[in-house]
C-alpha positions as CSV (number, residue, x, y, z in Angstrom):
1,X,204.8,16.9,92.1
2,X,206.0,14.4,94.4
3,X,208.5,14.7,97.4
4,X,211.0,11.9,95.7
5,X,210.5,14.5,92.4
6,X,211.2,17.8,93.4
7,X,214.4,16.2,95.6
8,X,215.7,14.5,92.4
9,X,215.5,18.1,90.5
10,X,216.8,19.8,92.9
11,X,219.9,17.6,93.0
12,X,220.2,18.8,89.4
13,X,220.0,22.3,90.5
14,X,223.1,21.6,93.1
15,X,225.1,19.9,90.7
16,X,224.5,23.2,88.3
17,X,225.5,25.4,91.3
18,X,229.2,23.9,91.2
19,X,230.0,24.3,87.7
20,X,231.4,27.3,88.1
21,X,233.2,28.9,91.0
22,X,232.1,32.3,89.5
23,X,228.8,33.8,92.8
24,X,227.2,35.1,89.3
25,X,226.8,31.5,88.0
26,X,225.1,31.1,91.1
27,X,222.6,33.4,91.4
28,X,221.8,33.1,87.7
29,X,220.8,29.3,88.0
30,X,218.9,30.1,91.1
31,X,217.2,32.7,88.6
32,X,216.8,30.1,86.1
33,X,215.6,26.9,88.1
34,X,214.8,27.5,91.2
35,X,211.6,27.4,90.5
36,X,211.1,23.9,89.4
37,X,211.5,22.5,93.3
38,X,209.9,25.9,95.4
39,X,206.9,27.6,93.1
40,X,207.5,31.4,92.9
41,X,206.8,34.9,91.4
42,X,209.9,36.4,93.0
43,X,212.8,35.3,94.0
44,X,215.8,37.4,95.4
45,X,219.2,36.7,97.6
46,X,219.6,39.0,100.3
47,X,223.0,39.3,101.6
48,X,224.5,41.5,104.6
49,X,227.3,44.0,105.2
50,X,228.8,43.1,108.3
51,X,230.7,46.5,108.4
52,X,227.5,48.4,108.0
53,X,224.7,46.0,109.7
54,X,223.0,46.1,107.1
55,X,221.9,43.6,104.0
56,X,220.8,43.7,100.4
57,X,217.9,42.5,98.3
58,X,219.3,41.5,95.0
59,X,216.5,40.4,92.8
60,X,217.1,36.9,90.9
61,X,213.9,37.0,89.3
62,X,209.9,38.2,89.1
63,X,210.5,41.7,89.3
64,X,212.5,44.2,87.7
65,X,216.2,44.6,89.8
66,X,214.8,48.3,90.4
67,X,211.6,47.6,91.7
68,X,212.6,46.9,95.6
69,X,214.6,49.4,97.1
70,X,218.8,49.3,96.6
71,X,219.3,51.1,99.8
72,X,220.9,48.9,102.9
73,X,218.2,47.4,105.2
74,X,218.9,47.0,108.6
75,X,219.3,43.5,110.0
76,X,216.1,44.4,112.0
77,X,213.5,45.2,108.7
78,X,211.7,42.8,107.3
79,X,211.2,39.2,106.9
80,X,214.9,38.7,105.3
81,X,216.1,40.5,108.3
82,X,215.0,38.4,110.7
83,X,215.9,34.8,109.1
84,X,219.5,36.3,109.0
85,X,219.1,37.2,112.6
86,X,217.8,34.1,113.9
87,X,218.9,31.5,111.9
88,X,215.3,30.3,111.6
89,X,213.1,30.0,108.2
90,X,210.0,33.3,108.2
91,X,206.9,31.7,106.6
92,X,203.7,34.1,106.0
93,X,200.8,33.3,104.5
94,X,199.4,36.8,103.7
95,X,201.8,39.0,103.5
96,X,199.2,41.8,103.3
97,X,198.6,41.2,107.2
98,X,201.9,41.7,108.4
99,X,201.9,45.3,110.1
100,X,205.2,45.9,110.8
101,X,206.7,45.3,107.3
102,X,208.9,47.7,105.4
103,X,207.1,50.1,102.9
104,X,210.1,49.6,99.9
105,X,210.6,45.6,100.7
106,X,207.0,44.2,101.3
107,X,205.3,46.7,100.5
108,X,206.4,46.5,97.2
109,X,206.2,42.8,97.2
110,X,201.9,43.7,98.1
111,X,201.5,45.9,95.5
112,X,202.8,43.5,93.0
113,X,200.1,41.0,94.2
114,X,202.6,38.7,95.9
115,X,201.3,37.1,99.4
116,X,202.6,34.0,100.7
117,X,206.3,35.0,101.8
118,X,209.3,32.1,102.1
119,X,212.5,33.5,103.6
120,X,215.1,30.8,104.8
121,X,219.1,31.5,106.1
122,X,221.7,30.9,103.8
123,X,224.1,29.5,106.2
124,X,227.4,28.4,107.1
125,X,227.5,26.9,110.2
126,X,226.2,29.0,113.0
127,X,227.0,32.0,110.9
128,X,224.4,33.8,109.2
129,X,225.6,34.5,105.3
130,X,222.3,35.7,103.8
131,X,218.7,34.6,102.9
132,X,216.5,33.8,100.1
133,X,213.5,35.1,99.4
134,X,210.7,33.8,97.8
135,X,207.1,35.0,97.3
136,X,204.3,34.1,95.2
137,X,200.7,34.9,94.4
138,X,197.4,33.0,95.1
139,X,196.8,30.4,95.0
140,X,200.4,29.5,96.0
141,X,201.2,28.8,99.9
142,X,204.0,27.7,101.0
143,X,204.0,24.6,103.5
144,X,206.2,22.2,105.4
145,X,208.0,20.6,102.4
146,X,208.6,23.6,100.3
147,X,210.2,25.1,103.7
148,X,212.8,21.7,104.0
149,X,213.4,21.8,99.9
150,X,214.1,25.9,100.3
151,X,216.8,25.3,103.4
152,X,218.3,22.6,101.3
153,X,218.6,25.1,98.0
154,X,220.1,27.6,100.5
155,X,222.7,25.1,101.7
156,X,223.3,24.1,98.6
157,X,224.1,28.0,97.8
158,X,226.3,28.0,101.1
159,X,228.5,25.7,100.2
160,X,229.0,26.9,96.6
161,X,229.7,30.4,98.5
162,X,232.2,28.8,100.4
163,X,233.9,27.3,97.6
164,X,233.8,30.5,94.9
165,X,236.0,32.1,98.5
166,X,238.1,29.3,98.8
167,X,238.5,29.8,94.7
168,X,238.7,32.7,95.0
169,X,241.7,33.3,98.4
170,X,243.4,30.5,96.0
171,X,243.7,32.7,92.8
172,X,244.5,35.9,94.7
173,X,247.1,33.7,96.2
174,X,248.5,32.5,93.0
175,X,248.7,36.1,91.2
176,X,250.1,37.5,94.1
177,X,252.5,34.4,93.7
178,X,252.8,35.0,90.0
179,X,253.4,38.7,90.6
180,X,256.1,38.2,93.0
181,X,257.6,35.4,90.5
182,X,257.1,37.9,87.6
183,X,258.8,40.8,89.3
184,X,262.1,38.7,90.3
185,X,265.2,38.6,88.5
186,X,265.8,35.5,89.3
187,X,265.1,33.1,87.0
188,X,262.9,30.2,88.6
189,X,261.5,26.7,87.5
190,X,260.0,24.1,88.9
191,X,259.1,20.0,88.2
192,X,257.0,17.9,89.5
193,X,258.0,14.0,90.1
194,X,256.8,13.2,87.0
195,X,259.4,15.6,85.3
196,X,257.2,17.7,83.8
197,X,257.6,21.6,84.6
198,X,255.1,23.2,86.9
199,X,256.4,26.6,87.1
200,X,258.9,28.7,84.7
201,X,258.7,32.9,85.7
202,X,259.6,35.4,83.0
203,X,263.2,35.6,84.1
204,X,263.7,32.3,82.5
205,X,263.9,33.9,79.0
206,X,266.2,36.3,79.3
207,X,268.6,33.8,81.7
208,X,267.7,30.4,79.8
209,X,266.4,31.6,76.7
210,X,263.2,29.6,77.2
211,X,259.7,31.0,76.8
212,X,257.7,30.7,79.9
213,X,254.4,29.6,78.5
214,X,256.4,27.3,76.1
215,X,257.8,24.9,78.2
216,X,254.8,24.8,81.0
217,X,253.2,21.4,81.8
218,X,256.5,19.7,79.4
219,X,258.6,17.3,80.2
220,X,261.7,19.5,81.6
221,X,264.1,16.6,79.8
222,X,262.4,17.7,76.5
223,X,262.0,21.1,76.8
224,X,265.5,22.5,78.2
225,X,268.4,21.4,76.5
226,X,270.5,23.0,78.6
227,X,273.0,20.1,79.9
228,X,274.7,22.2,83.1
229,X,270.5,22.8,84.4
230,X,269.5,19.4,83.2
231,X,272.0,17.6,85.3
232,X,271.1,19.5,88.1
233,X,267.6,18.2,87.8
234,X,268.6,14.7,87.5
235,X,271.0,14.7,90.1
236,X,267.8,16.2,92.3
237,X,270.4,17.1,95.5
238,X,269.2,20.0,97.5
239,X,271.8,23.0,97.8
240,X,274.0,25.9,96.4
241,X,276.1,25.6,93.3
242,X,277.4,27.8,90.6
243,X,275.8,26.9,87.2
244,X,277.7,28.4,84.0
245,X,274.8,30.0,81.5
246,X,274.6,29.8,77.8
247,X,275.4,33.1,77.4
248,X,279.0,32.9,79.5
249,X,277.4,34.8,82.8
250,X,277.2,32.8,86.2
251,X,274.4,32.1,88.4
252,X,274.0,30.8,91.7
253,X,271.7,27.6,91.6
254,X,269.7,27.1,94.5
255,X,267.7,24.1,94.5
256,X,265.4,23.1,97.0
257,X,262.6,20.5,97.6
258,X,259.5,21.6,97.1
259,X,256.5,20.5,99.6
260,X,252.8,21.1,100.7
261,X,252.3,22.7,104.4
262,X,251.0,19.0,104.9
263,X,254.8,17.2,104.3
264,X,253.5,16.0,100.6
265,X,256.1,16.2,98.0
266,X,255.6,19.1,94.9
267,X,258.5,18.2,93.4
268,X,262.0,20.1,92.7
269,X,262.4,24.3,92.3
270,X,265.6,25.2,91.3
271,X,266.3,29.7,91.6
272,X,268.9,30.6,89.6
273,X,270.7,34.5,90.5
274,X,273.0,35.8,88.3
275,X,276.4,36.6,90.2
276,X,278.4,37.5,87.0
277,X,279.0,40.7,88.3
278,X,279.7,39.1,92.3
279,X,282.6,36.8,90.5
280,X,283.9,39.9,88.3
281,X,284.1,42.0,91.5
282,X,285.5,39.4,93.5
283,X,288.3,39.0,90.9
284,X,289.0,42.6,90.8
285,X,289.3,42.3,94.5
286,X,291.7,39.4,94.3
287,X,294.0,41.3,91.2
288,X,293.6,44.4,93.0
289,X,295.2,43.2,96.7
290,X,297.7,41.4,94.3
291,X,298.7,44.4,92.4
292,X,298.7,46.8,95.7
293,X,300.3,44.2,97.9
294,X,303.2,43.9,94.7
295,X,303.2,47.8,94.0
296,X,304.1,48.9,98.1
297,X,306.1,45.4,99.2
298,X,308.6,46.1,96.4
299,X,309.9,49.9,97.4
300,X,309.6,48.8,100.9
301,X,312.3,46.0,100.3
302,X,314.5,48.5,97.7
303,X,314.1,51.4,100.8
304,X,314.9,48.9,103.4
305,X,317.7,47.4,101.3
306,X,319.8,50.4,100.2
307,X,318.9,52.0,104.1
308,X,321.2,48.7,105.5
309,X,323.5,49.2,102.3
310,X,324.2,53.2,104.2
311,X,324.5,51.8,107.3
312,X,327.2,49.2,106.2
313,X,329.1,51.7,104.1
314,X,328.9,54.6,106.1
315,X,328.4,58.3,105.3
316,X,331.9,58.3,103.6
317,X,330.7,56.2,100.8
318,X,330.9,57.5,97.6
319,X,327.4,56.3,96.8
320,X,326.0,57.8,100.1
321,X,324.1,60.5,98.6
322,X,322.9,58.6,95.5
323,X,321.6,55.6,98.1
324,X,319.6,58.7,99.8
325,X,317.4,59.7,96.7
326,X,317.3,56.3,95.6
327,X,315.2,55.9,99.3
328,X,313.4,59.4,98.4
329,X,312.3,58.7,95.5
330,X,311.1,55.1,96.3
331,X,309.2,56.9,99.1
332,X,307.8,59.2,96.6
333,X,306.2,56.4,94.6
334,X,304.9,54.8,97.4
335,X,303.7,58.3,98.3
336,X,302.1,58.9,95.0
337,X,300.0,55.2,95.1
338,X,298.7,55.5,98.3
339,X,297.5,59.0,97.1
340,X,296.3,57.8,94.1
341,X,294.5,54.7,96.2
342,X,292.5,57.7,98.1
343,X,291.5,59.5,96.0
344,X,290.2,56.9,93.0
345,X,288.4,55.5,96.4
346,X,286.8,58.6,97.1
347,X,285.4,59.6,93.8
348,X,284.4,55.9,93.4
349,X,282.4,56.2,96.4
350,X,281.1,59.5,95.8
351,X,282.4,61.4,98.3
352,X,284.3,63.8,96.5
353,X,284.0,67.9,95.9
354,X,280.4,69.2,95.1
355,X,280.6,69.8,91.3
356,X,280.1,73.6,90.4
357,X,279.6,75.8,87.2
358,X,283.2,76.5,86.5
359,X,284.9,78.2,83.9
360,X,287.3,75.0,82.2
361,X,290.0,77.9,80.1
362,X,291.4,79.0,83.9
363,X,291.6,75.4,85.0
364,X,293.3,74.5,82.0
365,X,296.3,77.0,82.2
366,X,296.6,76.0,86.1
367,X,297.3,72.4,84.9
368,X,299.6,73.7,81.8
369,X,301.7,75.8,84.7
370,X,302.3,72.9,87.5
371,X,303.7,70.4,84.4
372,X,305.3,73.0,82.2
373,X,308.6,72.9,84.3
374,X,308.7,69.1,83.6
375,X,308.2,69.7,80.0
376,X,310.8,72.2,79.8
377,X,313.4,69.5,81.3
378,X,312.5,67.3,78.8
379,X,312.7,69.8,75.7
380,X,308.4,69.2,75.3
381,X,306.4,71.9,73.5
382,X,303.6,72.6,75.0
383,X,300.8,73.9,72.6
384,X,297.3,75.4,73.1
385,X,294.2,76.6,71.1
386,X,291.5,77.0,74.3
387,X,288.7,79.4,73.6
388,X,288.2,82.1,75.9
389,X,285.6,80.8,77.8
390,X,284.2,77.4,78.4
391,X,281.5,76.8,81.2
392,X,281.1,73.2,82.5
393,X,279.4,71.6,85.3
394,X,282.1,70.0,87.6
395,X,285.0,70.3,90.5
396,X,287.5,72.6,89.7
397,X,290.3,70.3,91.7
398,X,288.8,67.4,90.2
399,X,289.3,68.3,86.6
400,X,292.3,70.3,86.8
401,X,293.5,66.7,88.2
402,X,292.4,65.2,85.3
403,X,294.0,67.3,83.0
404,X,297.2,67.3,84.9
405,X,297.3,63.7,84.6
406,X,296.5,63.8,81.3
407,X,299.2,66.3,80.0
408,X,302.0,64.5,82.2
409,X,301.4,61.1,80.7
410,X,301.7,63.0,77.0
411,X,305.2,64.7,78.6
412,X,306.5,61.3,79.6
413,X,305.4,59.3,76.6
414,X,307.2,61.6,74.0
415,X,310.6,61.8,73.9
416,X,312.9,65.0,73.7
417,X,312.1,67.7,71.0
418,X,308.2,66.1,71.0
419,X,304.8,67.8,71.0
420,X,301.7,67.9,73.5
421,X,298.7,70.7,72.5
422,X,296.1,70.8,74.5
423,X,293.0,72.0,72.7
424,X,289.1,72.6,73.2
425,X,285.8,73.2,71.4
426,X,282.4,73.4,71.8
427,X,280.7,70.6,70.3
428,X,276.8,68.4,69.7
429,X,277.2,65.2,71.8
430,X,275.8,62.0,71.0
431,X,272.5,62.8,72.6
432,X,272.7,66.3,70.7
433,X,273.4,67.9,74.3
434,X,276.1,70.9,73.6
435,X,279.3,70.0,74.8
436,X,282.8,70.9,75.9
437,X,285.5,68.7,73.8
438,X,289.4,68.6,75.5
439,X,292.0,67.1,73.4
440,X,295.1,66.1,74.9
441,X,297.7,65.1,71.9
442,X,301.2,64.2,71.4
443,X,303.8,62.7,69.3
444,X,305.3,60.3,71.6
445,X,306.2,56.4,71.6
446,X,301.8,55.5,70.9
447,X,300.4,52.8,72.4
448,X,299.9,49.6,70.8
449,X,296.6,48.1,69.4
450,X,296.4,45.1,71.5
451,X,297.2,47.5,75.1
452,X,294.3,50.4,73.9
453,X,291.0,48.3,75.3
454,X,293.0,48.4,78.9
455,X,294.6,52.0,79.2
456,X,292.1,52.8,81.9
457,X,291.5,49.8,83.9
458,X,293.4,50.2,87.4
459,X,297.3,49.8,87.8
460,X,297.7,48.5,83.6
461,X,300.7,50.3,81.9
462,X,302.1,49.8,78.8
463,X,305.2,46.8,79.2
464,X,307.4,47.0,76.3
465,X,311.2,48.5,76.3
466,X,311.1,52.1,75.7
467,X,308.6,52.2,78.6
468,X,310.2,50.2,81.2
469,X,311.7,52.7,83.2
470,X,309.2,55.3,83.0
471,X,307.6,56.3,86.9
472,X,303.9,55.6,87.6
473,X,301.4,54.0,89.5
474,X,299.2,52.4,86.7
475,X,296.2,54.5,88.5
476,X,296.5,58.3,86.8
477,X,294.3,57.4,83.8
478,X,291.9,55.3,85.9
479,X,291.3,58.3,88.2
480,X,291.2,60.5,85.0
481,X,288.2,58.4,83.3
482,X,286.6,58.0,87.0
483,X,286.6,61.7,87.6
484,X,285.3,62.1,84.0
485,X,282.0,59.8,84.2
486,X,281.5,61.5,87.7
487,X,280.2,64.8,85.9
488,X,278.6,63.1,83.2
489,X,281.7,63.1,80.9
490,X,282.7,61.2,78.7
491,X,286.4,60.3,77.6
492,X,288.2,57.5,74.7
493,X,291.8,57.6,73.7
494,X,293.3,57.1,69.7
495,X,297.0,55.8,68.9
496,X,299.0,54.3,67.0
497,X,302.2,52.8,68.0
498,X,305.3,54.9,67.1
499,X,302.6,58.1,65.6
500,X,301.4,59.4,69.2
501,X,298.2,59.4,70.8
502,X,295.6,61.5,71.6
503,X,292.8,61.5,74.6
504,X,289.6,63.0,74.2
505,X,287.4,64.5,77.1
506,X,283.6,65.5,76.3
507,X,282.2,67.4,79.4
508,X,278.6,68.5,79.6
509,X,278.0,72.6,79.3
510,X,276.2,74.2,82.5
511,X,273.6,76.0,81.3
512,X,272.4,78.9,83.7
């Protein structure tokens, strides 16, 4: 075979080699063809461990994989060993007269009847990344040509090498990339200048309603119908907006131009964050400064008012002493938000007493006791049907504040001659956990259909007539449902206007 021949097959051989990225490809074409540029009988790669200083022979073909040793040879054994270690091709022509070769490496390579020896560097510029190893048996020598044709196969295997790491660094980057992108909640998509969609991450289905892999090398136009997300592509301006979403949340829109390390364009990302829950917050900020800000300006003018009223008058006036508990009772209410303001913050924040196993009949009576003098002064009947034990897992203060609010909106809700019981069971939850149910009824004024959704959202009371001049803060049921949910409670109200109403607690049982 001719020079001009065996250079033209193994140009096939290197185009074969960068088919596939994948180092198995390579060493199975090697297997296959290398033998049509260098003759052999064997044919291995041997490739180091730079953390151990040592290499391995992995057999491509000839032999059986088994037949030369699997242990780690020392860059210093054998004829692999010291092409790797100088850089420089090792041509014998008997390998049977080498002395100093390495009984499980050439000396299996003798027994099989293989002699002339080929090793050659696989490198990578003056770094050493293996060798191959050919041998053959008589009448087979190896000479000057088959040395040049046996570098170029190994540079050939170098570069394909390099390129399966490159490939290789690049896909590790893009899962990683993917997995980052696939963990987010933020819904991200991408489009190239062409307007077709590089990237869409899994967050897009539950934020856009799109499937990922469904809308993927699209046109974005064609794909997302979404006018709000589509005119933010179009308009392509970098920056921070607020984009409505189908579904009536909010997101953030970030959108940013996308470029290589190099300055070349990508094309357009656009990350959308849902602040729903930001803009809700930020309104419940804004209602509650107005409420609070409305709530303690007002007695502040009615105390500073009537004090310059007294002052004017004198203590002589027959209104003197009327004026007075007009001021202490506008104190008192002032009094009673600010407390209720602390102590809604402080469960809220979870700073509040340790909960307990605590005994709810005792805690019960104790609230029945501090508002049965107001019930009395309003002719209420207080009624109760507790069993004689009932073990919950809570605070004491917390739920005997609970209860006390509960009772005293009943007491002020019913008018004179009315009804409040106060009664409790042991029940199945909705989970089938046992539970403790309270039930705080009366026969007062009810609340209306259309107020029952907002009974426990902070300072909301009932506006109609027969409740305008009833005291409160608009926070005693708030606390009351907070302090519930903090021990795992639950708690819902029934009414109906003009018929009474009736709140229901369910508190977990402490088991021992």
């Amino acid at each position: 075979m001719s020079q001009t021949e065996r250079l033209t097959r193994l140009s096939e051989i290197l185009i074969e080699l960068f088919r596939s990225p994948i180092p198995t490809h390579f060493f199975q074409t090697l297997g296959d063809h290398a033998g049509r540029v260098v003759p052999h009988d064997y044919l291995a790669v041997c490739l180091p461990d730079p953390e151990k200083g040592s290499y391995l022979v992995h057999t491509l073909a000839g032999l059986d994989a088994g037949a030369v040793s699997l242990r780690g040879f020392s860059l210093y054994e054998g004829l692999p060993g010291r092409a790797i270690m100088t850089g420089q091709a090792q041509r014998i022509e008997d390998l049977a007269r080498v002395h100093d070769g390495v009984h499980d490496l050439e000396g299996v390579l003798i027994a099989a009847g293989l002699r002339a020896t080929l090793a050659v560097p696989i490198r990578r510029g003056l770094d050493a990344l293996g060798a191959l190893l050919f041998a053959a048996r008589p009448p087979i020598t190896y000479g000057d040509d088959d040395v040049q044709v046996a570098a170029l196969l190994a540079a050939g295997l170098s570069a394909a090498l390099e390129t399966s790491q490159a490939y290789q660094a690049l896909a590790d980057e893009r899962m990683t990339m993917l997995g980052v992108l696939g963990s987010t909640a933020d819904a991200v998509i991408a489009m190239n200048p062409g307007g077709l969609v590089l990237l869409a991450n899994g967050a897009v289905r539950q934020m856009l309603s799109l499937a990922p892999d469904a809308v993927e090398g699209r046109p974005l136009l064609e794909v997302v119908d979404y006018g709000p997300l589509r005119e933010l592509f179009v308009k392509g301006k970098p920056g921070i907006s607020e984009l409505p979403l189908p579904d009536g949340r909010v997101a953030q829109a970030s959108m940013v131009q996308v470029v290589t390390p190099f300055g070349e364009p990508v094309g357009l990302a656009v990350v959308l964050r849902d602040i729903t829950l930001l803009k809700n917050l930020e309104q419940m900020k804004n209602d509650f400064v107005n409420t609070v800000s409305h709530d303690l300006k007002s007695p502040i003018t009615v105390i500073a008012g009537l004090a310059d009223l007294m002052r004017m008058a004198g203590p002589t006036n027959p209104g003197f002493e009327k004026h007075c508990q007009d001021i202490r009772d506008t104190a008192q209410h002032m009094a009673d938000l600010v407390t209720d303001l602390l102590d809604i913050g402080k469960i809220e924040a979870g700073l509040d007493a340790a909960r307990e196993p605590m005994d709810l009949v005792p805690v019960a009576e104790e609230a029945l006791r501090i508002v049965r003098p107001n019930a009395e002064r309003r002719a209420i009947e207080l009624r109760t049907d507790l069993p004689a034990e009932a073990i919950v897992m809570a605070a004491p203060i917390r739920i005997k504040q609970a209860l006390v609010n509960l009772i005293d909106n009943g007491i002020k809700y019913t008018p004179s001659g009315g009804r409040v019981t106060v009664s409790a069971a042991f029940s199945a939850g909705g989970d089938g956990a046992e539970t403790v149910t309270i039930r705080v009824s009366d026969t007062g004024l009810g609340i209306p259909a259309r107020d029952l959704p907002h009974v426990f959202d902070k300072f909301y009371r009932v506006e109609s007539k027969a409740t305008r001049e009833i005291a409160g803060t608009g926070l005693g049921l708030a606390i009351t449902k907070t302090i519930v949910e903090s021990v795992g409670g639950r708690i819902r109200v029934e009414s109906m206007e003009g018929a009474g109403t009736t709140f229901t607690v369910e508190l977990p049982v402490a088991h021992a």
